[in-house]
Every structure is written in structure tokens, then in C-alpha cells.
N, C-alpha and C positions, 0 to 999 in steps of 0.2 A: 550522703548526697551522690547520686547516679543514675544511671539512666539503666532501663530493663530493657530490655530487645527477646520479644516471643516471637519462635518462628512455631510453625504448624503447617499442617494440613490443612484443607478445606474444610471445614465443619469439625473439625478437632477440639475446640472449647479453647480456644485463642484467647477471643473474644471475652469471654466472660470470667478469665485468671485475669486479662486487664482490669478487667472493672473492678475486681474484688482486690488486687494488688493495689490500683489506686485509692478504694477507700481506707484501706488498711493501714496504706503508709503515707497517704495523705501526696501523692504525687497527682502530677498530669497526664491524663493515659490521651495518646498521640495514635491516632490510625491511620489510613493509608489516604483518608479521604483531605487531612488537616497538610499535609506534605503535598499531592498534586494540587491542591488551590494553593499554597503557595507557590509554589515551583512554576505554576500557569500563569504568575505573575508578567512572566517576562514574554508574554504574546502568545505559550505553546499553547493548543489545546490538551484541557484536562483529558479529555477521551483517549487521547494520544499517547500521554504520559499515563494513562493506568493500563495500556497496552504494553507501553515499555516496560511496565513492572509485572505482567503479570505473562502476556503471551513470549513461549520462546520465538528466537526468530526467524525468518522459514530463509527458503536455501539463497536466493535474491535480499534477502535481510541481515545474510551473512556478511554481507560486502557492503552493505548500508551504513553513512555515517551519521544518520540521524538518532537512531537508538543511543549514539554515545553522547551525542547531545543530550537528548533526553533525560540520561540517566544521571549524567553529569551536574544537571540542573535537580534534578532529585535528592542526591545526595548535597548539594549547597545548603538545598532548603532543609530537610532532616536536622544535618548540622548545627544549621541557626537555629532550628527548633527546638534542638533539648542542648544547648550548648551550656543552659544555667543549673544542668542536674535534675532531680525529683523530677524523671519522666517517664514513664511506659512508654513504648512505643511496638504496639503489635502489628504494624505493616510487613509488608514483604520487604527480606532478605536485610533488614535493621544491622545484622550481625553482622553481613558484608559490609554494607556501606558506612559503617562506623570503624574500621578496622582501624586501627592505631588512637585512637582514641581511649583515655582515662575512663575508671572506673565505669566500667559498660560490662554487664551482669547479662551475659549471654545464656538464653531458656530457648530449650526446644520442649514441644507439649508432644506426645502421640497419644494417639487413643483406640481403640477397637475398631476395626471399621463397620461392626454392626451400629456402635453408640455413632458413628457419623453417616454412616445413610440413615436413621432413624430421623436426626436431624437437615438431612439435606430432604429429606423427603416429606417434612415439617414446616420447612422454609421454602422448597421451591415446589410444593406439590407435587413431587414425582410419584410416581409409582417407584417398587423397589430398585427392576430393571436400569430404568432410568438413574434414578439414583448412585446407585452403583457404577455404571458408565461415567457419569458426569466426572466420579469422583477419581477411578483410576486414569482419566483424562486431565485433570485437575493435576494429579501427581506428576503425572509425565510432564506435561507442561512447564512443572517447576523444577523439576530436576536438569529435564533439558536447557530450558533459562539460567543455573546456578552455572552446569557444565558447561555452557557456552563461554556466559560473560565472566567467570570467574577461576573458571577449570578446577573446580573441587562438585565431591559428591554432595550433594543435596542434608542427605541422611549421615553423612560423616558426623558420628560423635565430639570428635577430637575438635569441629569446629565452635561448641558449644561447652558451658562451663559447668550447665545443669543436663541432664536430660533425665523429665517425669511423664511415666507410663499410667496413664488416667484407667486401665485396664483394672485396678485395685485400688485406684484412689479419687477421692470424691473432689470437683474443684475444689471446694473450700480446702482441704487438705492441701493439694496441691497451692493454692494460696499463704498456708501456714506455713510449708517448708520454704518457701522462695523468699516470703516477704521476711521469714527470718536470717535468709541466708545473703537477704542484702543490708540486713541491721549488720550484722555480722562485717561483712566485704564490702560495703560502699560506705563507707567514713566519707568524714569532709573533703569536700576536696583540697589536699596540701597546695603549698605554693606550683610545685613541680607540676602534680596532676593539672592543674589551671593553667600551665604552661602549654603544656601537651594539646589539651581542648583548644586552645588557644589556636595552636600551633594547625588542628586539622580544620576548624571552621575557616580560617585564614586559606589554608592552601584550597579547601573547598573552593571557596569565594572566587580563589586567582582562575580556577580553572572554569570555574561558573562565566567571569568574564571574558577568558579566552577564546570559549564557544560560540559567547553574544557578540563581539567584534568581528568585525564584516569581514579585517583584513586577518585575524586567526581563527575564525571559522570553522576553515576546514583540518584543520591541525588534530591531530590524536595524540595528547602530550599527560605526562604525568607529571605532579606539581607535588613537593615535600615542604614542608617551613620547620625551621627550628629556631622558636625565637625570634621569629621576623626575618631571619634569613633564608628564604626561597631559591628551591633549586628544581630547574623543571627539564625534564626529558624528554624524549622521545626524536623522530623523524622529520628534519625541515630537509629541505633542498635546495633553498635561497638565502644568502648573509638577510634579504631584506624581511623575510620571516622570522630571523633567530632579530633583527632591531623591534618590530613589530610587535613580537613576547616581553620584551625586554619593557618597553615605554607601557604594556598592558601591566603587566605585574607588575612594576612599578610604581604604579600611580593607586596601587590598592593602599588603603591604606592599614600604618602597622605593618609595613611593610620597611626592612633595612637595608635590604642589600638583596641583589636578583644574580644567580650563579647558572652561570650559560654554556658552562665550560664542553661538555658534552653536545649539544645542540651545533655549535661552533665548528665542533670537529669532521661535523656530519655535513654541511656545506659543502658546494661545487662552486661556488663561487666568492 
């Protein structure tokens, strides 16, 4: 029981290791479109939120605090979505936004970039030209998005548990070793590991509500649980901010205990 996270390129064959992993091992394959309709739940526009996932952010978007909205709400909804296990999910950056989370079987795919303009040129009738362009713009794009919002390289191996080179291997192959190598590495989930999932869809959630309250809104805070015990960080500048987090986190529930100790010390008044 666990969740697969495929990251790729644009026209990389993402897409279709999900499909074949999900009938294989009988999971729910989750893509990028199943997470912005949830996530748009809460008033964003979808259009908006597949910006935030996909365009880096220009130099005035540096300083934006809506993208951290945005994403913050993305990652709630993810969360909740494969929080029960047996799920693919080949949207963007899966592997980020699940980070301290139980059994999650991190796959990156690469492939030729001739087998991906053959395909982008398939899909969006381009010419080769075309193709070609669209794609080494595609890349950029997301490397610059990884290095912004999360200061690692894109292509960093080390971020990934698997990585298969489709240059000599057919999907289906590529299907065979992953879906074997999650029979292998995702067992049941133990008490612990349920802890843990617990633990991130929970702080997810507190930080999901912090962005949607009027009066922590504007806040850029990071939220941990262990157990129901919540501990959230970052920059206030008012005691009536560090009360304001306090009654938000609080009221989540499964929630035990809210730890401010840090926040507190950052206060002027």
C-alpha cells in the first residue's frame, strides 16, 4: 500500500507508466487535472492553480504571495487524495509536495528527446521546429519552478528513489520493474507509517486553513504535526498574529496541542 509519484518531462511517457502501473497493481492513477479541481474548491480559479504548478515565476512574481497560496492549497488537496495509499500520481512535482510522507515510491521517467518531439509533434501538430522549441521551454520552465520554490535541481537523481532511461526500455518494461519494485517497498502500511500520513495530511490541512483565514492570510508559515502535536513557524510581527494561528490550528481537528514557541519569540509586541 503506497502512493507512486512520476515526475518527467513533457512528452516523456509519464502518462502512460501511469496507466500501465495502475492496471497492474490495481491502484488509482491521480493526475494534475483530479488535484486543481479539488484544490479550486475553495474559490481559486483552476487556470490559476495550473499556472502555479506549471509556469516558473517571473521577476514581480518573486515577491508574490499568492503562488504560496496557491500551492499551499495544492498540496492540502494531493494529501487528502492519496492519503489512503494505492495511488499513482503523475502530476507535477508529487515528489516535493509529499516530502516527509510514508511510503511514497519516488520515479523519475527520461526519455530521448527524439521519442518526445515525435510525440509532441503528434499531440500538438507541430512541425519538428516547433516541437523542439516548445520542449526545451517546457524544461526550463520546470527546473526554474523546482529551483525557485524549493531550491533543489530539477534533474537531481538523489531526489528520486528510481530513475528509468526509456532510451532502451519499452514502457511496458519500464512498468515491470517499478510495479515490481513497489510490491517489494510499499507493504502495508504499519501503525507508524499511518502515523506519519496522518501526521502530513493534518499539517497540510492546518496550513491550507491558515491561507483561507482572512486574519492569517497573509502569513508565510510552515506547519509540522507529530501526532496531533503541531508546531508552526516562520515570521509574525504581532502577539495578535502568533493568538490568530493559535485558535486557526487549533480548531483543526485531531489536533492536541498547538506549539508557538518560535513565533512568540519573533514578536514586537
Amino acid at each position: 500500500m503506497c502512493v507512486i509519484t512520476i515526475s518527467r518531462g513533457m512528452f516523456s511517457g509519464g502518462e502512460l507508466l501511469a496507466e500501465c502501473l495502475a492496471w497492474k497493481l490495481e491502484y488509482r492513477c491521480v493526475d494534475r487535472e483530479v488535484i486543481v479541481e479539488r484544490a479550486a474548491a475553495h474559490g481559486v480559479s483552476q487556470d490559476v492553480l495550473r499556472d502555479a504548478l506549471q509556469k516558473p515565476p517571473g521577476f514581480l512574481e518573486r515577491f508574490s504571495h499568492k503562488r504560496y497560496v496557491y500551492l499551499t492549497l495544492i498540496q492540502a488537496a494531493l494529501t487528502e487524495e492519496v492519503k489512503t495509499g494505492n495511488a499513482i500520481y503523475h502530476g507535477n512535482a508529487g515528489h516535493l509536495l509529499l516530502r516527509g510522507g510514508p511510503n511514497v515510491l519516488r520515479t523519475r521517467i527520461i526519455a530521448p528527446m527524439e521519442f518526445r518531439i515525435r510525440i509532441a509533434q503528434d499531440r500538438l501538430r507541430y512541425g519538428k521546429d516547433e516541437a523542439v522549441a516548445y520542449l526545451q521551454k517546457a524544461d526550463e520552465d520546470r527546473q526554474r519552478w523546482t529551483q525557485f520554490l524549493y531550491g533543489v535541481n530539477w534533474g537531481d537523481p538523489s531526489l528520486y528513489d528510481i530513475v528509468i532511461n526509456l532510451e532502451h526500455m519499452a514502457i511496458e518494461e519500464a512498468c515491470h520493474v517499478i510495479s515490481g519494485l513497489a510490491r517489494e517497498a510499499c507493504f502495508e502500511f504499519t501503525a507508524e507509517s499511518r502515523k506519519q500520513m496522518d501526521d502530513l495530511v493534518l499539517a497540510s490541512r492546518i496550513k491550507a486553513d491558515l491561507v483561507l483565514d482572512p486574519k492569517t492570510s497573509d502569513l508565510e508559515l510552515d506547519v509540522r504535526s507529530f501526532e496531533g502535536e503541531i508546531t508552526i513557524t516562520g515570521k509574525v510581527s504581532r502577539l495578535s498574529e502568533v493568538q490568530e494561528i493559535e485558535r486557526v490550528a487549533g480548531a483543526a481537528a485531531g489536533v492536541t496541542a498547538v506549539h508557538l514557541d518560535e513565533l512568540m519569540s519573533s514578536t514586537r509586541d
